[in-house]
C-alpha positions in Angstrom: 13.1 -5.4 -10.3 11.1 -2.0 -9.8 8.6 -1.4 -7.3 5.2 0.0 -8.7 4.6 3.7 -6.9 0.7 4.3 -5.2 -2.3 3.6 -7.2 -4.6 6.5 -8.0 -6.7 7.8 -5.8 -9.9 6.4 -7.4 -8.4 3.0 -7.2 -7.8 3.1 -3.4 -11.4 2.5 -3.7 -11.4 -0.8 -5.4 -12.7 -3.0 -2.7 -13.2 -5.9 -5.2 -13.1 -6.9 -9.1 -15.1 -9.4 -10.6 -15.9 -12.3 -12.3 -19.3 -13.7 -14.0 -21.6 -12.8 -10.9 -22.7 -16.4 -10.6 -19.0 -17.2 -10.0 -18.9 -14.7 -7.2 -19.4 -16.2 -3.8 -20.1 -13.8 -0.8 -21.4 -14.3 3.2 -23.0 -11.5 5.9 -24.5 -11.6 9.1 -27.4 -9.8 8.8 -29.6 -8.2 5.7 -32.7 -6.2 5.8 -32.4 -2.7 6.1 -31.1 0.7 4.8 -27.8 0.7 6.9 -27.3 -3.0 6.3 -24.6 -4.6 4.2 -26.3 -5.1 0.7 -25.2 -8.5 -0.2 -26.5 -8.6 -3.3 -24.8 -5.1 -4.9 -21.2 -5.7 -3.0 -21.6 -9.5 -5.2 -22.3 -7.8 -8.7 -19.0 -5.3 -7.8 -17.0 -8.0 -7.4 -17.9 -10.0 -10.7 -14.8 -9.6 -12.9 -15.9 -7.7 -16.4 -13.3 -7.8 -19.5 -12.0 -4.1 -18.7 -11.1 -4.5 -15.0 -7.6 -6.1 -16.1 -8.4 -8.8 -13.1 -8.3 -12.3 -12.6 -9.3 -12.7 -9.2 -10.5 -10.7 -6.2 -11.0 -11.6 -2.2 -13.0 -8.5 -0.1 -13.9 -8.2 3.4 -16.0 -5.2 4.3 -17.4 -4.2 7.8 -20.1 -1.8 8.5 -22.0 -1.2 11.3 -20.7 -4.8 13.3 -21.8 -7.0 10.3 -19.2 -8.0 7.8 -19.2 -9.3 4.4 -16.8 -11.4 2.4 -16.1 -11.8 -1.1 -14.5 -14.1 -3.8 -14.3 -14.4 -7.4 -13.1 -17.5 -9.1 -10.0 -17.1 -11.4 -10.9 -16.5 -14.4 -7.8 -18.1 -16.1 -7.5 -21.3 -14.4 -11.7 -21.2 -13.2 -10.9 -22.6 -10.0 -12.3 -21.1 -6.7 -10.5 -18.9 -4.7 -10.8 -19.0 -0.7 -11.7 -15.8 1.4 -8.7 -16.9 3.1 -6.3 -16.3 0.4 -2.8 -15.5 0.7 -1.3 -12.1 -1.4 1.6 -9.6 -1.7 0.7 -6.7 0.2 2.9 -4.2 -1.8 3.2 -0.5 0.1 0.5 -1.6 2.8 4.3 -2.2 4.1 4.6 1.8 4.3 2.1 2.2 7.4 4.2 -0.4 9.4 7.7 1.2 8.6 5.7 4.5 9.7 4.2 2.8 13.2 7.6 1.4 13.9 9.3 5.1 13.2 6.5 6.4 15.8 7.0 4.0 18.1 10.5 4.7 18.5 9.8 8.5 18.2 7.3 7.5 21.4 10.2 5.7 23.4 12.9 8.9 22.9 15.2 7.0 20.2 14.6 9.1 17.1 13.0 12.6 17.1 10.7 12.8 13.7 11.5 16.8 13.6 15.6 15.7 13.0 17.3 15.0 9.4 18.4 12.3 8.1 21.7 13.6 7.3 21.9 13.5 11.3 21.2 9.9 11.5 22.4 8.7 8.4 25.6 10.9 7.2 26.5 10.5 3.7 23.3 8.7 2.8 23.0 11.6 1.2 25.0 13.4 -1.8 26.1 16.9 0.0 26.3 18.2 -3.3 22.8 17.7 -4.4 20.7 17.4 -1.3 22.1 20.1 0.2 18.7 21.1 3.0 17.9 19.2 5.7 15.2 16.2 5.6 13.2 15.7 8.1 12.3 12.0 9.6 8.4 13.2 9.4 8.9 14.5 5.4 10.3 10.7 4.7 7.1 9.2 6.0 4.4 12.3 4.6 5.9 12.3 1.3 7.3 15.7 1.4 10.6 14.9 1.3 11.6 16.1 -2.0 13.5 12.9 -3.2 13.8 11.4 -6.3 11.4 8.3 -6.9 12.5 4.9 -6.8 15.4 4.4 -9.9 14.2 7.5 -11.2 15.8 7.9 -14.8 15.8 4.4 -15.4 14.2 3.2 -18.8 10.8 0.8 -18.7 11.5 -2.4 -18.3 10.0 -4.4 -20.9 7.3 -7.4 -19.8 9.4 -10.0 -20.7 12.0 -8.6 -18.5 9.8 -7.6 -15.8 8.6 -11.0 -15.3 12.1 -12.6 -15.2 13.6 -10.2 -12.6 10.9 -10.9 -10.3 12.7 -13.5 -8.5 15.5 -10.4 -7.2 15.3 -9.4 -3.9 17.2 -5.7 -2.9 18.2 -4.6 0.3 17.6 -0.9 1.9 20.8 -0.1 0.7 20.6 -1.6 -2.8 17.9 0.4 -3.8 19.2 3.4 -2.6 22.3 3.1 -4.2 20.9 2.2 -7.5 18.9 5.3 -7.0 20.9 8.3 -5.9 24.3 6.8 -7.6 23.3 5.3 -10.6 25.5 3.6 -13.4 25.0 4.5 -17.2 22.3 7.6 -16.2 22.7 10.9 -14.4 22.4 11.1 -11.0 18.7 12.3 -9.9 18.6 15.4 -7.5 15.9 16.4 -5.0 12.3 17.2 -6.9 11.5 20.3 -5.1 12.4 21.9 -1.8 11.7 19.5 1.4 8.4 20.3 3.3 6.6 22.8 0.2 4.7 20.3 -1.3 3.9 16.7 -1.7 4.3 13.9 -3.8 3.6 10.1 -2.8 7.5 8.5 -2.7 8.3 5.1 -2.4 12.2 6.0 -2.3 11.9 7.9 1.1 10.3 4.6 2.6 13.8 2.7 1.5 15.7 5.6 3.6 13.0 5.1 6.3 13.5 1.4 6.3 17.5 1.6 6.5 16.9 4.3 9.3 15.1 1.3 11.3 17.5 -0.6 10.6 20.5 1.6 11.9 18.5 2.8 14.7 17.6 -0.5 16.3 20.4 -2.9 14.9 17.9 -5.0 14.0 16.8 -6.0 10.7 13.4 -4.8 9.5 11.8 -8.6 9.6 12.7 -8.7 12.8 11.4 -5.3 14.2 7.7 -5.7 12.5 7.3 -8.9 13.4 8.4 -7.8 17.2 6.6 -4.5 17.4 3.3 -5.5 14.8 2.1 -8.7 13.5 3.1 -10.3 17.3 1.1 -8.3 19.3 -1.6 -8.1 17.1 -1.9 -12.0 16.0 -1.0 -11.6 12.6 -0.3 -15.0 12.2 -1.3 -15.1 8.1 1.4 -12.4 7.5 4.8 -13.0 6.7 7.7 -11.0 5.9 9.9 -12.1 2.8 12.7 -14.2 3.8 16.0 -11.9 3.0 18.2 -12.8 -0.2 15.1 -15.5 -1.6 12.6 -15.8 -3.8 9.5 -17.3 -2.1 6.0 -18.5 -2.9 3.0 -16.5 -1.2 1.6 -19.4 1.1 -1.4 -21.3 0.5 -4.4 -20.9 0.0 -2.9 -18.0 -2.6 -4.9 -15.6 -5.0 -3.2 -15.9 -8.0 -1.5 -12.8 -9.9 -0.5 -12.8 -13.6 1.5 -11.2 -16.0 1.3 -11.6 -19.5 4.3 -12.1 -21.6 4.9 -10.3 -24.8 3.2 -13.6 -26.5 0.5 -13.2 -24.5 1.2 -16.4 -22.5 -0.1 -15.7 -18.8 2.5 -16.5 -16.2 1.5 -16.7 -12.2 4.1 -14.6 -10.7 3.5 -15.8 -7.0 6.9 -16.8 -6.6 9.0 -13.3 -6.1 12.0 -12.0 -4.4 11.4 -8.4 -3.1 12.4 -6.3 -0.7 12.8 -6.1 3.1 9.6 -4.6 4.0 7.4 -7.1 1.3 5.3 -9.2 2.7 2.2 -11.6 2.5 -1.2 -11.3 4.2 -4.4 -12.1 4.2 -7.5 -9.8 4.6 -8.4 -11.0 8.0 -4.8 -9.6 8.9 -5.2 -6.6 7.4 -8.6 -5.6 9.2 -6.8 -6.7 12.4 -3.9 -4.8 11.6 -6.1 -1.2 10.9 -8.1 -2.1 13.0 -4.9 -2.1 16.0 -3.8 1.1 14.4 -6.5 2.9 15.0 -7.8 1.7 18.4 -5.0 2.2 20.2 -2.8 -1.3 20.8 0.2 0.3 18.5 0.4 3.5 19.3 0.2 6.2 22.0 -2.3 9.3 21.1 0.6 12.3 20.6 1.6 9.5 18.0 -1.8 8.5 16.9 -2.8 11.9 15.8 0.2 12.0 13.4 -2.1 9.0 10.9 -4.9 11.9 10.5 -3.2 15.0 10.1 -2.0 15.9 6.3 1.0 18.2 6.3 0.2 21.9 6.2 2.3 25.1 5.4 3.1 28.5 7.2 -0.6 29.8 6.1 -2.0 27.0 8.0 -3.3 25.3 4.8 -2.8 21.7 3.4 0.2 21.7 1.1 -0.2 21.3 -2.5 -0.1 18.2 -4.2 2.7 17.7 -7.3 2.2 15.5 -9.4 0.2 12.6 -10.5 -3.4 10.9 -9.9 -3.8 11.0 -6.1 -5.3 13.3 -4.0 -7.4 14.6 -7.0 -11.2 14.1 -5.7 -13.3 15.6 -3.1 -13.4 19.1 -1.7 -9.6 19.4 -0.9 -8.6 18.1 -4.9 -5.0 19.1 -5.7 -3.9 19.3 -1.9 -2.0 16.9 0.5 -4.3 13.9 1.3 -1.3 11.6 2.4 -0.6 11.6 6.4 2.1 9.9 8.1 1.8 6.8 6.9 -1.8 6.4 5.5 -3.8 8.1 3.3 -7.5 9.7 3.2 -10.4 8.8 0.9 -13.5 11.1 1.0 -16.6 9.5 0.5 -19.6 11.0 -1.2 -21.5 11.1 1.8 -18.8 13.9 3.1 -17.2 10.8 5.4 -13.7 10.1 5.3 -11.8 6.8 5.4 -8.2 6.8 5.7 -5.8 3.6 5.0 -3.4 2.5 2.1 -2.8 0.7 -1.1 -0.5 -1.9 -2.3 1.0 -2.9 -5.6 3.5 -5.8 -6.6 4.2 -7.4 -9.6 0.4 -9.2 -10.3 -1.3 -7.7 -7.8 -3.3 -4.8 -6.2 -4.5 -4.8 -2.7 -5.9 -1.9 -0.1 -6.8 -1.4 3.4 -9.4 1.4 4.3 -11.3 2.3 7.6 -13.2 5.1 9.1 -11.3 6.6 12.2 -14.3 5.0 14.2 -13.9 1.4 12.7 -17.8 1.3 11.7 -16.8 1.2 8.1 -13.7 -0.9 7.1 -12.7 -2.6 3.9 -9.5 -4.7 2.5 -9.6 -6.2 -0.8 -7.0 -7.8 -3.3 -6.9 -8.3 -7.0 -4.8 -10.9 -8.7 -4.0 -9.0 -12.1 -3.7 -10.2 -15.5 -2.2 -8.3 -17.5 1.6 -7.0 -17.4 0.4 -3.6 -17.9 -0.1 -1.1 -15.0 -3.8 -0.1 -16.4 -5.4 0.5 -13.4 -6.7 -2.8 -12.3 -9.8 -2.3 -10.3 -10.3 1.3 -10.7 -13.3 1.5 -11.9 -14.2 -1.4 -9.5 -13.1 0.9 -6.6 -16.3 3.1 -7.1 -18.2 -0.1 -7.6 -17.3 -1.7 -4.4 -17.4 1.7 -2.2 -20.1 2.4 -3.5 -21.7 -1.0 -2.7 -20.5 -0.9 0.3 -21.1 2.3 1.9 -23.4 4.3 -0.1 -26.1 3.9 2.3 
């Protein structure tokens, strides 16, 4: 089982993908002038066209108090699919690991500025990670640490959608990562705190640091600390060690086998932080974030501050598609925990992406709450070709281009 890494940039934008535009079905309050929701344009960007590698979208967009919801039927089955429906989350997870590190940073039982060879000796290799990490460089992505299995070869379709039913623990994945069998051992990718690269790995070291911390397991503490207090009742953790369904009503996800046979892949394993929401539950979960109910403001501030260097300026950013558009392009657009979209209106939203086997999902707000929009797409394809990206400009721009 691997773990897809963050979508482009562009694609945190993809507030929708579509279907034939009558199948599309869509609701808002109020209509009429230039700062309302246009109904009309946010339906055509979520009608599913051949390129958009989608079979199925749900969208919920606020601006301005009025809100607007989405659907697209599923192409491959042509049933209708409910604004309520049910889908994996992906790294949407990596905010609430983040809240739950900041939380504990506000209540004196971890300090973000410490390593974690401190807290978790021997994690580790000595001989290869040799400088301190920081807590905070785990959760901005400066870290330095390999990716997730890095070295291992692709796994082919066929495979992929066989070994979706595994589930991995913390330690699992970081022991198939820093001491792998059959491949050379990866070492760090460039020295902690110089520059930054988006890294699912230093999440699975954040997650067993939750874990040692509060000798709880991570189910426990995110239900307890998140979903709880913020009546997140449509989001659910994966139960440890099992494969299981994503409830219903559910937006189907597909992969294609090598025959080109289309295979729902609702039914997965995991890992400790995957989980199961619904857009309602996202919006109530940014929404919590950023008005206060989670978090106190010294911790706060940490979501909207990208990490800078000893000139004062944003580090640079490594490698790959993100943080490659707006005025800032080729610098640090990742915070903890979140990450920041620039609109073309010079506006910024900040929020995070998801990706699991079948499906694509995002959460995106302005620091105000005016503007706010969570969408998921139900893939289907096996290929990671960038379901929705050209959607993303559709949908923001529908959406708030006004």
């Amino acid at each position: 089982m691997r773990r897809s890494s963050a979508l482009s940039l562009t694609a945190a934008l993809a507030f929708g993908v579509i279907v034939p535009a009558q199948a599309a079905t869509a609701a808002s309050a109020h209509a009429g002038t230039a700062k309302d929701l246009d109904r009309a344009a946010l339906r055509e960007a979520i009608a599913v066209r051949p390129d958009d590698g989608a079979a199925g979208i749900v969208a919920d967009v606020h601006k301005n108090g009025q809100r607007w919801r989405g659907t697209s039927g599923d192409i491959n089955t042509g049933k209708r699919i409910s604004p309520d429906a049910h889908f994996r989350i992906g790294s949407i997870s990596k905010p609430m690991e983040a809240v739950i590190l900041l939380q504990l940073s506000a209540e004196g039982r971890v300090d973000l500025d410490q390593s974690v060879q401190h807290y978790l000796p021997g994690l580790l290799p000595e001989s290869r990670f040799e400088e301190p990490i920081s807590v905070r460089q785990l959760l901005n992505h400066t870290s330095g640490l390999p990716q997730d299995f890095e070295g291992s070869p692709a796994t082919p379709a066929d495979e992929e959608i066989e070994r979706r039913f595994e589930y991995l623990s913390f330690d699992e994945v970081i022991e198939q990562t820093l001491r792998p069998v059959g491949r050379p051992a990866p070492g760090p990718r460039f020295r902690p705190g110089t520059r930054q690269e988006y890294n699912s790995f230093g999440y699975r070291v954040a997650g067993k640091l939750i874990e040692e911390i509060t000798k709880h397991p991570y189910q426990y503490e995110v239900t307890a600390r998140i979903l709880k207090p913020l009546k997140m009742r449509e989001t659910r953790a994966v139960v440890p060690g099992r494969s299981t369904p994503v409830p219903a009503p559910y937006l189907p996800g597909y992969m294609a086998r090598s025959n080109g046979e289309l295979v729902d892949v609702n039914v997965q394993g995991g890992l400790p932080a995957s989980m199961t929401s619904t857009t309602g539950d996202l919006d109530r979960f940014i929404s919590g974030l950023f008005d206060g109910r989670l978090l106190r403001p010294a911790q706060a501030a940490e979501l909207f501050a990208v990490p800078k260097g000893t000139d004062g300026k944003p580090l640079p950013y490594a490698n790959g598609s993100n943080c490659n558009t707006g005025p800032a392009k080729g610098t640090a657009c990742f915070s903890v925990g979140l990450m920041s979209v620039p609109l073309p209106d010079g506006s910024v939203l900040w929020g995070k992406t998801g990706s699991d086997p079948g499906y694509r999902s995002g959460v995106f707000a302005s620091q105000d709450l005016n503007r706010r929009a969570v969408y998921a797409i139900g893939t289907s394809s096996s290929l990671d070709n960038g379901a929705g990206t050209v959607v993303a400009q559709r949908l923001a721009l529908a959406a708030f281009g006004n």
